[in-house]
mmCIF file of the C-alpha atoms, coordinates in Angstrom:
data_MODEL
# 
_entry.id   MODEL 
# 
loop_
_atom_site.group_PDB 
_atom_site.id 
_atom_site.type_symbol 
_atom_site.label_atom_id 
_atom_site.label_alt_id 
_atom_site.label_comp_id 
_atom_site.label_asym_id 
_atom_site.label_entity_id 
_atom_site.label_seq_id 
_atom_site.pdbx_PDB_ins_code 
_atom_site.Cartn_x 
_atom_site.Cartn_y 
_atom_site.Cartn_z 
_atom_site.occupancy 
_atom_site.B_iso_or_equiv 
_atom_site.pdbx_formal_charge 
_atom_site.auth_seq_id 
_atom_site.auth_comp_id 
_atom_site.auth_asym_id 
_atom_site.auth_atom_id 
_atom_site.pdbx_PDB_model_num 
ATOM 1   C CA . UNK A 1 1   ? -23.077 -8.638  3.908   1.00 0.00 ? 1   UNK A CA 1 
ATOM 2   C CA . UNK A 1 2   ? -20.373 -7.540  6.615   1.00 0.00 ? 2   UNK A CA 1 
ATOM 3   C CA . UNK A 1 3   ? -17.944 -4.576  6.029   1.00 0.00 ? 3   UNK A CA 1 
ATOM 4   C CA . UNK A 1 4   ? -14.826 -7.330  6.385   1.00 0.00 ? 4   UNK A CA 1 
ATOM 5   C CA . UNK A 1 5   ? -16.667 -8.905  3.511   1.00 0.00 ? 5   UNK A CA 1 
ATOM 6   C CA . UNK A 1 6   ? -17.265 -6.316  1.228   1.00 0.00 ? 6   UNK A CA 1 
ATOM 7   C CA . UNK A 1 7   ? -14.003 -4.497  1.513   1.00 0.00 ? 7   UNK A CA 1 
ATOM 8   C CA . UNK A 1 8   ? -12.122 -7.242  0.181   1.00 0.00 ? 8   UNK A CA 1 
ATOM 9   C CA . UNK A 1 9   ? -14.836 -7.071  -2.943  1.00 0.00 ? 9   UNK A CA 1 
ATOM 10  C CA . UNK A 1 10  ? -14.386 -3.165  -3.071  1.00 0.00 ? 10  UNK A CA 1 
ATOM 11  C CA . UNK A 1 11  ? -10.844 -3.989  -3.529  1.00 0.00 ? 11  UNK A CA 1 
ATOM 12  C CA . UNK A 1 12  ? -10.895 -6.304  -6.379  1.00 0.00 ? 12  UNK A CA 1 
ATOM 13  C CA . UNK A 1 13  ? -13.251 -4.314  -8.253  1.00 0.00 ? 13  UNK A CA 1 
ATOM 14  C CA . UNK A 1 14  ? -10.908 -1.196  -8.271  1.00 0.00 ? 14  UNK A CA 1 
ATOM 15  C CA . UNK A 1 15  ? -8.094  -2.932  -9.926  1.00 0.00 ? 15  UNK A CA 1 
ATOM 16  C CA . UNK A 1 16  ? -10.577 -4.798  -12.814 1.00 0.00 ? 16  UNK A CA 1 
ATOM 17  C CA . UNK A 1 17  ? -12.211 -1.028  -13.501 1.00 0.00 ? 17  UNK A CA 1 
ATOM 18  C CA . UNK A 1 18  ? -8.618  0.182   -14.365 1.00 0.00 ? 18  UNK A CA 1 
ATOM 19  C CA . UNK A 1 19  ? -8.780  -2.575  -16.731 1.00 0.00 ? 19  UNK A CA 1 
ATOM 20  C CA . UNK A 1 20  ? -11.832 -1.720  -18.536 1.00 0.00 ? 20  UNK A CA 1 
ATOM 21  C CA . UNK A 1 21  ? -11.971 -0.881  -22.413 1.00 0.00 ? 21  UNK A CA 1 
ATOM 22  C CA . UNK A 1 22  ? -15.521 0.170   -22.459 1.00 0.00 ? 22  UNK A CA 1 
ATOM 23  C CA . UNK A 1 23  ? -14.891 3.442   -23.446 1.00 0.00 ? 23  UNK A CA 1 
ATOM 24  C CA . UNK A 1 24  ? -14.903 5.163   -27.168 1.00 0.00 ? 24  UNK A CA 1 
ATOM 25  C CA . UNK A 1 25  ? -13.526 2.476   -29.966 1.00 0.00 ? 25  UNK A CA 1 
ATOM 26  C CA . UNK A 1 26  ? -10.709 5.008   -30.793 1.00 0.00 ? 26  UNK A CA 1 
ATOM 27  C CA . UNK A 1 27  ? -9.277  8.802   -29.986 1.00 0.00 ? 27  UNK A CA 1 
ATOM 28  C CA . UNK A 1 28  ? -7.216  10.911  -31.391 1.00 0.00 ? 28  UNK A CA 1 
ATOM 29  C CA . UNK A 1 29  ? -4.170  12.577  -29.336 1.00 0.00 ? 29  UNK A CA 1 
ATOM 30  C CA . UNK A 1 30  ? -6.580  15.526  -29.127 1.00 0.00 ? 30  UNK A CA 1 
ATOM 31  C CA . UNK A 1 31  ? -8.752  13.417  -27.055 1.00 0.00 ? 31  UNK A CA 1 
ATOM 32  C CA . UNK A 1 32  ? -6.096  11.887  -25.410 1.00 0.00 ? 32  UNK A CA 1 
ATOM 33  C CA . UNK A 1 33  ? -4.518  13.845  -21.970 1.00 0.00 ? 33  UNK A CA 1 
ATOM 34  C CA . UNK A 1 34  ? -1.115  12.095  -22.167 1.00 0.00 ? 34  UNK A CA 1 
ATOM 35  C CA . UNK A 1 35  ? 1.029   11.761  -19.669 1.00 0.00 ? 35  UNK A CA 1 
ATOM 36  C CA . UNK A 1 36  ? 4.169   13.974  -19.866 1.00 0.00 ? 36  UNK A CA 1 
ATOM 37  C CA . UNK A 1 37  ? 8.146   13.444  -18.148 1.00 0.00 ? 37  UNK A CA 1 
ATOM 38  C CA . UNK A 1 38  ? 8.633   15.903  -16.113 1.00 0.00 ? 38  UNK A CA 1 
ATOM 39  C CA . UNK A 1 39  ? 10.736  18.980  -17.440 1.00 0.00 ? 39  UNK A CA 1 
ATOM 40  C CA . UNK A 1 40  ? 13.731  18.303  -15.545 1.00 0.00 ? 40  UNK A CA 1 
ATOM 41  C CA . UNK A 1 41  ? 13.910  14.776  -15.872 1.00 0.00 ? 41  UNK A CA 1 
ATOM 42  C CA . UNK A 1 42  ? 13.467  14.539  -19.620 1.00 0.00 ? 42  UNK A CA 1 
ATOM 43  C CA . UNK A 1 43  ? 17.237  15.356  -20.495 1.00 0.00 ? 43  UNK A CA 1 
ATOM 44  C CA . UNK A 1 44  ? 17.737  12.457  -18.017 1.00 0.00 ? 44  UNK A CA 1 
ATOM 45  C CA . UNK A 1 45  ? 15.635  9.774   -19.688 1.00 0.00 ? 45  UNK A CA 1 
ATOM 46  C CA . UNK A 1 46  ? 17.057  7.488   -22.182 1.00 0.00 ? 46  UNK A CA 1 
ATOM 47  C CA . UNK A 1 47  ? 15.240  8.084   -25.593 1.00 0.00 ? 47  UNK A CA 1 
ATOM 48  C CA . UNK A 1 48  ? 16.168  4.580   -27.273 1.00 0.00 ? 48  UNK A CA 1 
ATOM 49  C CA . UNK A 1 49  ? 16.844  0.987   -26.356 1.00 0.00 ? 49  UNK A CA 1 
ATOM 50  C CA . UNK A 1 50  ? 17.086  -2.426  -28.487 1.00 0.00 ? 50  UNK A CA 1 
ATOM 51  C CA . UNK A 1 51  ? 17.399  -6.002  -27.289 1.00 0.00 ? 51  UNK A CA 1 
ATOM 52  C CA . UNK A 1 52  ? 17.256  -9.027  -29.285 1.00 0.00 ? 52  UNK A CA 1 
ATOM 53  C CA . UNK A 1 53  ? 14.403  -11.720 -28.336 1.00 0.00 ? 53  UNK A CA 1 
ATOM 54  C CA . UNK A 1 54  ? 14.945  -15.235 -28.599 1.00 0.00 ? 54  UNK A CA 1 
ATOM 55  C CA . UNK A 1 55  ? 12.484  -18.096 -28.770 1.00 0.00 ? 55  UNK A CA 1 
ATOM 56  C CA . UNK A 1 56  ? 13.196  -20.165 -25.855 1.00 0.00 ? 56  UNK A CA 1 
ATOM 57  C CA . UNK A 1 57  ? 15.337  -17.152 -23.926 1.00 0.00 ? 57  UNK A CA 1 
ATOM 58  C CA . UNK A 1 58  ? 13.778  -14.798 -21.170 1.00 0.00 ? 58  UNK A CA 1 
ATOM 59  C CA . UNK A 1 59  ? 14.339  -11.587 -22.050 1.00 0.00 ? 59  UNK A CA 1 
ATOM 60  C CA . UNK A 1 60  ? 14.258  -7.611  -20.690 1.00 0.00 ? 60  UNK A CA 1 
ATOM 61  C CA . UNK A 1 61  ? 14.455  -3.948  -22.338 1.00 0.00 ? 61  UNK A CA 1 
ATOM 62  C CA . UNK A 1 62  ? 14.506  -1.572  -19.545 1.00 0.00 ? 62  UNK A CA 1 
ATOM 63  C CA . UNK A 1 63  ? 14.572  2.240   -20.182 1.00 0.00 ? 63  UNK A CA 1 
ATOM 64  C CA . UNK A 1 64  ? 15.969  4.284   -17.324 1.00 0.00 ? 64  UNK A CA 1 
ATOM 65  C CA . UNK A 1 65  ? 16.742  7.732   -16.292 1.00 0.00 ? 65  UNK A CA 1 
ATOM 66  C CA . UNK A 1 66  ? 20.445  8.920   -15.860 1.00 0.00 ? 66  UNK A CA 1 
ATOM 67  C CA . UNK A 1 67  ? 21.397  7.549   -12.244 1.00 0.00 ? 67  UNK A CA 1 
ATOM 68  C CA . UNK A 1 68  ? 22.016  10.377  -9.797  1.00 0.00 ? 68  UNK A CA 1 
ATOM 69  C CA . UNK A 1 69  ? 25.281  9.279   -8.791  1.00 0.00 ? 69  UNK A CA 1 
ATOM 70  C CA . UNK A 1 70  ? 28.464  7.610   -11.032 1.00 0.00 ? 70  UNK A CA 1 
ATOM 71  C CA . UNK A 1 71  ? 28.170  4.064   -10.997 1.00 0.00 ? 71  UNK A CA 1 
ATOM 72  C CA . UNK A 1 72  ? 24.843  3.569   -9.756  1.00 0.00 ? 72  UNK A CA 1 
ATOM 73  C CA . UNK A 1 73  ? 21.944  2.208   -11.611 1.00 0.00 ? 73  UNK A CA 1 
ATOM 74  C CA . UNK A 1 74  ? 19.120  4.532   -12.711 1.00 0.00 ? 74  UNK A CA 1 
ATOM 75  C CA . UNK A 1 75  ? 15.583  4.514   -12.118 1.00 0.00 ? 75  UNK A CA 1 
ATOM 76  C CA . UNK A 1 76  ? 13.209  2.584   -14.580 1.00 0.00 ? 76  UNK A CA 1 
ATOM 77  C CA . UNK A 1 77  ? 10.549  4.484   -16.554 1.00 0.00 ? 77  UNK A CA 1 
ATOM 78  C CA . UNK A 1 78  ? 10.023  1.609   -18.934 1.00 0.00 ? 78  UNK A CA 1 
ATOM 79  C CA . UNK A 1 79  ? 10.615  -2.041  -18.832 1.00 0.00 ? 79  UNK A CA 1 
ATOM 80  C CA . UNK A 1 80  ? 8.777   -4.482  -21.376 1.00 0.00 ? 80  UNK A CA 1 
ATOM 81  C CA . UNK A 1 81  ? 9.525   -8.380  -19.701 1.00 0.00 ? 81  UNK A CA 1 
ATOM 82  C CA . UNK A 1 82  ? 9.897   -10.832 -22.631 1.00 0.00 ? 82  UNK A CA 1 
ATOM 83  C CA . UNK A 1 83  ? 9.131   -14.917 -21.700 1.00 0.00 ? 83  UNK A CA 1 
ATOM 84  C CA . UNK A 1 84  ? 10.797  -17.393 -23.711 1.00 0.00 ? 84  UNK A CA 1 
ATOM 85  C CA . UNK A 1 85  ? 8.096   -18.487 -25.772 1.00 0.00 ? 85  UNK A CA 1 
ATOM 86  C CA . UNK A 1 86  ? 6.368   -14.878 -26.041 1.00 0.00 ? 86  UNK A CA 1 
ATOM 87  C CA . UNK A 1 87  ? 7.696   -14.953 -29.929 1.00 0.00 ? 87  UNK A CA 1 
ATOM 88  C CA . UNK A 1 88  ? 4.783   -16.206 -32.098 1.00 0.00 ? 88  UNK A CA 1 
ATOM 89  C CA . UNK A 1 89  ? 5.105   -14.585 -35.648 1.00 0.00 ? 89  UNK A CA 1 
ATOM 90  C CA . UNK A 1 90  ? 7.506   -12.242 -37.621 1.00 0.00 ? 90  UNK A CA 1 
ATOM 91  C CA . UNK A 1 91  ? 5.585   -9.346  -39.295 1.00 0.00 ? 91  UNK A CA 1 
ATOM 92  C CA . UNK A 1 92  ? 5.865   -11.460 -42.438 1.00 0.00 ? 92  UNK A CA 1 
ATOM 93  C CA . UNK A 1 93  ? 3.809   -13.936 -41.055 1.00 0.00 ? 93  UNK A CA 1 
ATOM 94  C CA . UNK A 1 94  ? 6.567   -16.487 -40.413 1.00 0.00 ? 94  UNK A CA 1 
ATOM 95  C CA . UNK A 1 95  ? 6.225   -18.679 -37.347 1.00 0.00 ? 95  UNK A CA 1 
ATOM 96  C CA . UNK A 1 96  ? 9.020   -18.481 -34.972 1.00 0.00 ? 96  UNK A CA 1 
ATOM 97  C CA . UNK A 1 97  ? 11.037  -22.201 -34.036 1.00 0.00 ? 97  UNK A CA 1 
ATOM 98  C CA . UNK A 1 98  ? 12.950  -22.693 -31.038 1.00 0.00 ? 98  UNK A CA 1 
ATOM 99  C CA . UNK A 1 99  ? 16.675  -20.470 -31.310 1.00 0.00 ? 99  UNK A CA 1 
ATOM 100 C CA . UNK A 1 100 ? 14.869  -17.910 -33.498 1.00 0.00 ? 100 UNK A CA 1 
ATOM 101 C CA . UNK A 1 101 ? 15.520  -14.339 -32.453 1.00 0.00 ? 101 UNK A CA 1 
ATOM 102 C CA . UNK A 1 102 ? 14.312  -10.601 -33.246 1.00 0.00 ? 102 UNK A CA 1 
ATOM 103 C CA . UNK A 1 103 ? 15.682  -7.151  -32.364 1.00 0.00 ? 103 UNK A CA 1 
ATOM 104 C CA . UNK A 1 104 ? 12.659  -5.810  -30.745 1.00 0.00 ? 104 UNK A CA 1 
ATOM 105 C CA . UNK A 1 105 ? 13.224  -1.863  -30.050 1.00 0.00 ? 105 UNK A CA 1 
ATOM 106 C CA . UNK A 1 106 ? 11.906  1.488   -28.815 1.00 0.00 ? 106 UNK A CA 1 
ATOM 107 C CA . UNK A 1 107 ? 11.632  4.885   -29.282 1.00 0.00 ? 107 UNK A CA 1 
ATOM 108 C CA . UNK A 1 108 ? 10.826  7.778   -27.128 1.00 0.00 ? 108 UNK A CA 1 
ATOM 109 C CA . UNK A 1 109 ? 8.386   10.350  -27.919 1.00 0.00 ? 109 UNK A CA 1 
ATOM 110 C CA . UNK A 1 110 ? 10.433  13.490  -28.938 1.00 0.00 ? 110 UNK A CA 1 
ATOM 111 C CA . UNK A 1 111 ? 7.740   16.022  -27.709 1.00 0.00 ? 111 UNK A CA 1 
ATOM 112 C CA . UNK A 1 112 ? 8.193   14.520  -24.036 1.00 0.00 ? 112 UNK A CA 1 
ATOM 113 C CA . UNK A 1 113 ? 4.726   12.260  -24.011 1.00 0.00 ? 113 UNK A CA 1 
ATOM 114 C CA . UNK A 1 114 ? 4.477   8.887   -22.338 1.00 0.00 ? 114 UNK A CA 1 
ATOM 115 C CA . UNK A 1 115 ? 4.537   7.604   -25.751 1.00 0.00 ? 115 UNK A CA 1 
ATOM 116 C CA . UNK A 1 116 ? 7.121   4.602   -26.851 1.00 0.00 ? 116 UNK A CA 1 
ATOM 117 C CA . UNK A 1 117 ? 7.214   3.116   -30.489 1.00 0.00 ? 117 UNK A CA 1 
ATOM 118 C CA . UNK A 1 118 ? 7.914   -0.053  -30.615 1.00 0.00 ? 118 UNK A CA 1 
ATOM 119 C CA . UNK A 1 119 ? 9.273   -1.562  -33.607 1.00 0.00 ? 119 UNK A CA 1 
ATOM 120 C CA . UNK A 1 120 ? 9.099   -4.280  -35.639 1.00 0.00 ? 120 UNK A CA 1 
ATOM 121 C CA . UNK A 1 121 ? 5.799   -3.287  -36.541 1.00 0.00 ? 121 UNK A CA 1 
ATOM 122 C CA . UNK A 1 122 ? 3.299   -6.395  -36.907 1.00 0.00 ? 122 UNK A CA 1 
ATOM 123 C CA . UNK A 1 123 ? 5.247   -8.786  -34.709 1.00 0.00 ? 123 UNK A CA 1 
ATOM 124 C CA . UNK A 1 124 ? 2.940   -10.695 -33.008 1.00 0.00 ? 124 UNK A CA 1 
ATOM 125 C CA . UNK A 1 125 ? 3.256   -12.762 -29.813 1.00 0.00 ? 125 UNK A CA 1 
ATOM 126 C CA . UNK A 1 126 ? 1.713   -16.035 -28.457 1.00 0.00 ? 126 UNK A CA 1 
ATOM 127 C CA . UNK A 1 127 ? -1.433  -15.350 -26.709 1.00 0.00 ? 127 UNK A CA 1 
ATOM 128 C CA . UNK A 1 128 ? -0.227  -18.163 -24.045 1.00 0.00 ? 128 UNK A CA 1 
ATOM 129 C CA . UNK A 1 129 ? 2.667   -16.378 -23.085 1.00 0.00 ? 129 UNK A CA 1 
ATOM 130 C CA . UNK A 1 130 ? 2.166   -12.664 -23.682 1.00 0.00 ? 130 UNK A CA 1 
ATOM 131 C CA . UNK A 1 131 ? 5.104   -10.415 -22.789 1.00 0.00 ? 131 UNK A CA 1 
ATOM 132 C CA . UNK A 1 132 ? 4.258   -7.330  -19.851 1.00 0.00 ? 132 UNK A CA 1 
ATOM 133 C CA . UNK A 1 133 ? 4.725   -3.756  -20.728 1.00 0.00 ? 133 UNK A CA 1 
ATOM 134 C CA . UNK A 1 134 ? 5.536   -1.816  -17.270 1.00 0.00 ? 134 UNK A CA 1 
ATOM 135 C CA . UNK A 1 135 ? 5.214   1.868   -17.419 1.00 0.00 ? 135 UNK A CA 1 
ATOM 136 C CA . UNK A 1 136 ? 6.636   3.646   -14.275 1.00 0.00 ? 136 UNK A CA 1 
ATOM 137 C CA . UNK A 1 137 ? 5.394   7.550   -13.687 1.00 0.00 ? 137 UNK A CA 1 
ATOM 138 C CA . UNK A 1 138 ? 6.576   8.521   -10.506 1.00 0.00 ? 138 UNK A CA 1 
ATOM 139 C CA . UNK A 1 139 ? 9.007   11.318  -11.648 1.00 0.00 ? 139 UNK A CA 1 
ATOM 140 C CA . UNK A 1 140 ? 6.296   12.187  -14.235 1.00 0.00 ? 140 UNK A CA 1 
ATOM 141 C CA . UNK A 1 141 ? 4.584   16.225  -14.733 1.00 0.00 ? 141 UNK A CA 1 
ATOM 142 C CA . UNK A 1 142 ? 2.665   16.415  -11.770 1.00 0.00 ? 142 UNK A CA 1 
ATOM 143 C CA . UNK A 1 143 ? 0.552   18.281  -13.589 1.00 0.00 ? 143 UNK A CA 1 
ATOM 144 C CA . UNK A 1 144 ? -1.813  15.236  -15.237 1.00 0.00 ? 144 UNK A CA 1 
ATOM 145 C CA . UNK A 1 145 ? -4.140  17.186  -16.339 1.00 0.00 ? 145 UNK A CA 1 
ATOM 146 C CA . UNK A 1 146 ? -2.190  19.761  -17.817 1.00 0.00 ? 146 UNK A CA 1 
ATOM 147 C CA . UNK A 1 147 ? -4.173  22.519  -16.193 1.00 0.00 ? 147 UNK A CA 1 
ATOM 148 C CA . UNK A 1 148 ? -0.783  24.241  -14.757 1.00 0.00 ? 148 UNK A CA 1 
ATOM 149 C CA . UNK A 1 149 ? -1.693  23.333  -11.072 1.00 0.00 ? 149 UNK A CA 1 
ATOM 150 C CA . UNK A 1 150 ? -1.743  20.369  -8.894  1.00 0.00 ? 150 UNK A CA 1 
ATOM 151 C CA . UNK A 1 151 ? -4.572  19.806  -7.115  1.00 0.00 ? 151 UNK A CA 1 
ATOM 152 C CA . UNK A 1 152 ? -7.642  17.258  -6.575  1.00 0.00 ? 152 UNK A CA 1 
ATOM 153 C CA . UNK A 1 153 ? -8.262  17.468  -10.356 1.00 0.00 ? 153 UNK A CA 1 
ATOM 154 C CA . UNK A 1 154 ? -5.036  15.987  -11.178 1.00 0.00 ? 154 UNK A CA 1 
ATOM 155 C CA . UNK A 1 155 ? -5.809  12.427  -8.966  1.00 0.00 ? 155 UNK A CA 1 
ATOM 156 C CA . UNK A 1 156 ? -8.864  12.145  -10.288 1.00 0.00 ? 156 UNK A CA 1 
ATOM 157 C CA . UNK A 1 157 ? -7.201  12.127  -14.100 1.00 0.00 ? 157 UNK A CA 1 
ATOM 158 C CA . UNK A 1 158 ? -4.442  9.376   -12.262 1.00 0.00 ? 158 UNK A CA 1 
ATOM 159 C CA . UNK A 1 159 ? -7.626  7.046   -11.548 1.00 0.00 ? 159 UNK A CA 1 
ATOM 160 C CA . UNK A 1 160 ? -7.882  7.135   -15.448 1.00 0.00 ? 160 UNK A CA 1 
ATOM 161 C CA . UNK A 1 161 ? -4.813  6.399   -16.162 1.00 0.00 ? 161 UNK A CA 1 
ATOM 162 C CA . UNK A 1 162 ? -4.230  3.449   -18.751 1.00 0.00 ? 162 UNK A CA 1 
ATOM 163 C CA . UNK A 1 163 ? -2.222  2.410   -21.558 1.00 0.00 ? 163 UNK A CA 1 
ATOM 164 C CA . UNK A 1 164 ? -3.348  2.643   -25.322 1.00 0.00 ? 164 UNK A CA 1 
ATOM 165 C CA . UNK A 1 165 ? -1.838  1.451   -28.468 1.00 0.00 ? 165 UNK A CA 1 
ATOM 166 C CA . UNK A 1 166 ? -1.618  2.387   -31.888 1.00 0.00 ? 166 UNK A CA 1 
ATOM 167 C CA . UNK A 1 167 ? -1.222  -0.003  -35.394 1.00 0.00 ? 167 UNK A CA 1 
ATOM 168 C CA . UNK A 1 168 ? 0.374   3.177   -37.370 1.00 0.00 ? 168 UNK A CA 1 
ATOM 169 C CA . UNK A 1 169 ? 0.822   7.207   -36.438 1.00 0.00 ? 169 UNK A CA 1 
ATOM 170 C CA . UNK A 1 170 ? -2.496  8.156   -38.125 1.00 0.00 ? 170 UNK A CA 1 
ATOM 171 C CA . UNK A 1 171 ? -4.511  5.310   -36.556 1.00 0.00 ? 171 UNK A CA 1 
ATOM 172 C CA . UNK A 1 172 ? -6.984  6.452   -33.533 1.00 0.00 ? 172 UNK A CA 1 
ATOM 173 C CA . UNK A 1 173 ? -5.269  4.914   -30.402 1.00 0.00 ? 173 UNK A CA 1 
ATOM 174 C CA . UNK A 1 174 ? -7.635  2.153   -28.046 1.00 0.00 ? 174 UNK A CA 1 
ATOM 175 C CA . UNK A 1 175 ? -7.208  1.160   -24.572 1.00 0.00 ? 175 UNK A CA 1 
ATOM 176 C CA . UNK A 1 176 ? -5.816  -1.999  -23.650 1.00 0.00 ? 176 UNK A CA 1 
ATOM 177 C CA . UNK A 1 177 ? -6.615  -3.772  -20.639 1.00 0.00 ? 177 UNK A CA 1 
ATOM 178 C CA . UNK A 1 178 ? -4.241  -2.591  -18.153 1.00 0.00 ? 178 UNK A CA 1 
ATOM 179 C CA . UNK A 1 179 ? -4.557  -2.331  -14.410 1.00 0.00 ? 179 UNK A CA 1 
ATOM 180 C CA . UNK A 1 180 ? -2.477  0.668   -12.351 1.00 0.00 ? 180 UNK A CA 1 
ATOM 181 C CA . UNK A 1 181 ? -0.632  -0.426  -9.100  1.00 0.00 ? 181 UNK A CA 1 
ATOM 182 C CA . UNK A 1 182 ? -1.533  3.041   -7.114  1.00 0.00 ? 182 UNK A CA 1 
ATOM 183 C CA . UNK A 1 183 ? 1.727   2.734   -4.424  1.00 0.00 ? 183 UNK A CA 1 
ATOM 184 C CA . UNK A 1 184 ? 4.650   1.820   -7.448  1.00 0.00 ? 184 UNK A CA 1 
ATOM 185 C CA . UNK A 1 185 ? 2.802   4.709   -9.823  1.00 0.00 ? 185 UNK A CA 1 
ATOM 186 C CA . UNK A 1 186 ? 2.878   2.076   -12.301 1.00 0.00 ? 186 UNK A CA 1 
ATOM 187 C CA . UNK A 1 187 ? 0.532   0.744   -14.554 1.00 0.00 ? 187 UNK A CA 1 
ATOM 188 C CA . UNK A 1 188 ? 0.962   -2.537  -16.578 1.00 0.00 ? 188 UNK A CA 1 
ATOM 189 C CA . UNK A 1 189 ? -0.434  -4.523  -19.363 1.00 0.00 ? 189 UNK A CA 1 
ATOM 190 C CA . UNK A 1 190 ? -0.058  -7.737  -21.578 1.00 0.00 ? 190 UNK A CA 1 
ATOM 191 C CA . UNK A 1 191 ? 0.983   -6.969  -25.227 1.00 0.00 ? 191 UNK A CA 1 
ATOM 192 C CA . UNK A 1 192 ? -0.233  -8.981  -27.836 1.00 0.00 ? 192 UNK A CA 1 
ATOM 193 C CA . UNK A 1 193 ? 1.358   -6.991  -30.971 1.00 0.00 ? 193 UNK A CA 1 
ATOM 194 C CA . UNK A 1 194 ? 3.452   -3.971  -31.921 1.00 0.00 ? 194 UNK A CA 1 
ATOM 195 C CA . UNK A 1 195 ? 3.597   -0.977  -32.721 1.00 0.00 ? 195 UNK A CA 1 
ATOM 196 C CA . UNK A 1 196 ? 3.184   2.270   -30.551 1.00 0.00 ? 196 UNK A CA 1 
ATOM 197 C CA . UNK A 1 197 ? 1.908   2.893   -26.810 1.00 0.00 ? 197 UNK A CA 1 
ATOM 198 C CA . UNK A 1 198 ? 0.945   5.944   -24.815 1.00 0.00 ? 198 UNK A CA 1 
ATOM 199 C CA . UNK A 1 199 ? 0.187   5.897   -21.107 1.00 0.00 ? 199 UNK A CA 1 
ATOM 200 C CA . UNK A 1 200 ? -2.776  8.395   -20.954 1.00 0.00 ? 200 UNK A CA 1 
ATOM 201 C CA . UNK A 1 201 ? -6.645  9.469   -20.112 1.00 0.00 ? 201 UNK A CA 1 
# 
C-alpha cells in the first residue's frame, strides 16, 4: 500500500478514535480531568441561556463570552443546533405533534468546569434527527491536565478530549461518541437525551 494511500486512511481513523466509548462503563468526577474556563475569561462567560424548541422550527442556544468591544458579538463557548423535527418525547413520555414547543435550557457549572446542565431532564429526541452539541475550548485553562504547567503532557490529555453525560448529579458520567475538530478546538456530538454534559478526559 502507497503512502498517498494510507495517509488518507491514517486520517479517517484519527477522527473515529476520538469517537470511541470503549473505555470504563462510568467515572466519577474524581476520575474525570475536566476541562476548566480559563481564570480570566470566566467572569466573561455567560452562565445561563433558554430557548424554546418547536417541532417543525430550526432552532439555536448559543452561549458566548462578553464581546471585547460594545456592540460586537462575542465568542461562542457553547452552541447546541436544534433541527425541526429533533423533538421526539416530553419527559412525561408524551409524543411531540407538529407546532409543539419546549423551553430547553442550560446551566453553567459554578466551580468553572466544562460542565452544562441541561434541563428538562428526560426529554428525549428523535434518533433520525438528533440535535449537535458544539463545545468550543479555545480560550479554555491551558493547563488540561491541571498539573500547573503547559507542556507536552497537556496535548496529549487534548487527544482525549471528549464529551460525557450524566442522567442525574450522583450518576457516574459515560462518554458519548464525539469526534474533536483539532484546528476550531472544538469537539462535537449528537445528543439523544438530557440532562448534564462535561467536556473532559
Amino acid at each position: 500500500m502507497s503512502f498517498r494511500f494510507l495517509m488518507p486512511v491514517l486520517l479517517a481513523t484519527s477522527v473515529l478514535a476520538c469517537s470511541d466509548t470503549s473505555g470504563p462503563p462510568g467515572a466519577t468526577d474524581d476520575e474525570l480531568q475536566f476541562v476548566l474556563f480559563d481564570e480570566e475569561m470566566f467572569p466573561l462567560a455567560e452562565r445561563a441561556g433558554s430557548v424554546w424548541a418547536v417541532k417543525g422550527e430550526h432552532r439555536e442556544l448559543v452561549l458566548r463570552y462578553m464581546p471585547d468591544e460594545p456592540g460586537e458579538e462575542g465568542e461562542e463557548f457553547l452552541e447546541f443546533d436544534i433541527p425541526g423535527d429533533a423533538l421526539l418525547r416530553a419527559p412525561d413520555g408524551r409524543r411531540y405533534a407538529e407546532g409543539d414547543s419546549v423551553l430547553i435550557s442550560v446551566q453553567v457549572d459554578d466551580a468553572g468546569r466544562f460542565l452544562f446542565t441541561f434541563e428538562p431532564s428526560g426529554l428525549e429526541f428523535d434518533p433520525d434527527h438528533l440535535p449537535e452539541l458544539e463545545v468550543t475550548y479555545v480560550r479554555a485553562n491551558p493547563d488540561l491536565d491541571g498539573d500547573g504547567d503547559e507542556d507536552e503532557e497537556d496535548e496529549e490529555t487534548e487527544q482525549q478530549l471528549q464529551l460525557w453525560q450524566r442522567e442525574r448529579v450522583n450518576d457516574p458520567w459515560r462518554a458519548i461518541g464525539s469526534v474533536r475538530f483539532e484546528d476550531l478546538d472544538e469537539v462535537e456530538a449528537k445528543i439523544r437525551s438530557f440532562t448534564g454534559f462535561a467536556l473532559a478526559s
